[in-house]
N, C-alpha and C positions, 0 to 999 in steps of 0.2 A: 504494500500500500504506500501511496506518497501522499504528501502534503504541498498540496499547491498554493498557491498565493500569491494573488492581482493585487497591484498598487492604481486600485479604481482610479485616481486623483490623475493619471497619464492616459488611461484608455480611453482610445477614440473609437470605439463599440463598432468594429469593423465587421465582425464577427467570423474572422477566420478560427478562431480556437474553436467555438461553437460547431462550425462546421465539420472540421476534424478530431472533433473529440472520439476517440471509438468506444468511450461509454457513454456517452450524448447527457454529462451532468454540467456542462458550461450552458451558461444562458447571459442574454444578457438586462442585467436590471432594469426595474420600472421607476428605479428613480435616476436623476441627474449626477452627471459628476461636477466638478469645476468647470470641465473644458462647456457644457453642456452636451455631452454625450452620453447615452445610456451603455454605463460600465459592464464587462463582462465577471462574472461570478460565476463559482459551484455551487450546487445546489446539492448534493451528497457526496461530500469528502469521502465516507466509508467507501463508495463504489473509485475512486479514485486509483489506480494502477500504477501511478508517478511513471508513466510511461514517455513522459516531455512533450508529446506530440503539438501540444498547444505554446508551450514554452515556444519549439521550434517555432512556431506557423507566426508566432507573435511578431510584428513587423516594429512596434514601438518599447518592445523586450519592458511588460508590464508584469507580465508572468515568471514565479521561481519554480521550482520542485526541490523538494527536497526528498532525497531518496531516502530511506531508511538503509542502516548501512552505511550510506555515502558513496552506493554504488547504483547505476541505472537497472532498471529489471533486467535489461540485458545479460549484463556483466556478474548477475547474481544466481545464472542458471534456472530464469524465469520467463515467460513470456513477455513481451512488454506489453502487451494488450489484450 
């Protein structure tokens, strides 16, 4: 499992994470950020894989993962997704 986490305050709610997410728990919120974007969020951490996918897709690098470990599923003898 990973722990993801958007810095809503930079996202400009493009919503490429959303689209590639392969557990489809990115959305992006109903309310405003600063920029007046609607930010993108998780909506079930537990189902979260820390697979980076969104990290990667992120164009404005709003998005972190933290692997558990300190290693990506990959590199852990896991699937990433």
């Amino acid at each position: 499992m990973g722990l993801v986490t958007f810095r809503e305050e930079r996202c400009k709610g493009c919503g490429l994470c959303v689209e590639f997410c392969p557990k489809k728990i990115i959305v992006l919120a109903d309310h405003f950020n600063v920029l007046g974007f609607h930010p993108a969020t998780a909506t079930d951490l537990s189902r979260c894989t820390g697979c980076g996918i969104c990290a990667w897709m992120c164009p404005d690098v709003v998005i972190e993962v933290d692997w558990n470990g300190g290693k990506p599923p990959g590199e852990r003898g896991e699937s990433p997704a």
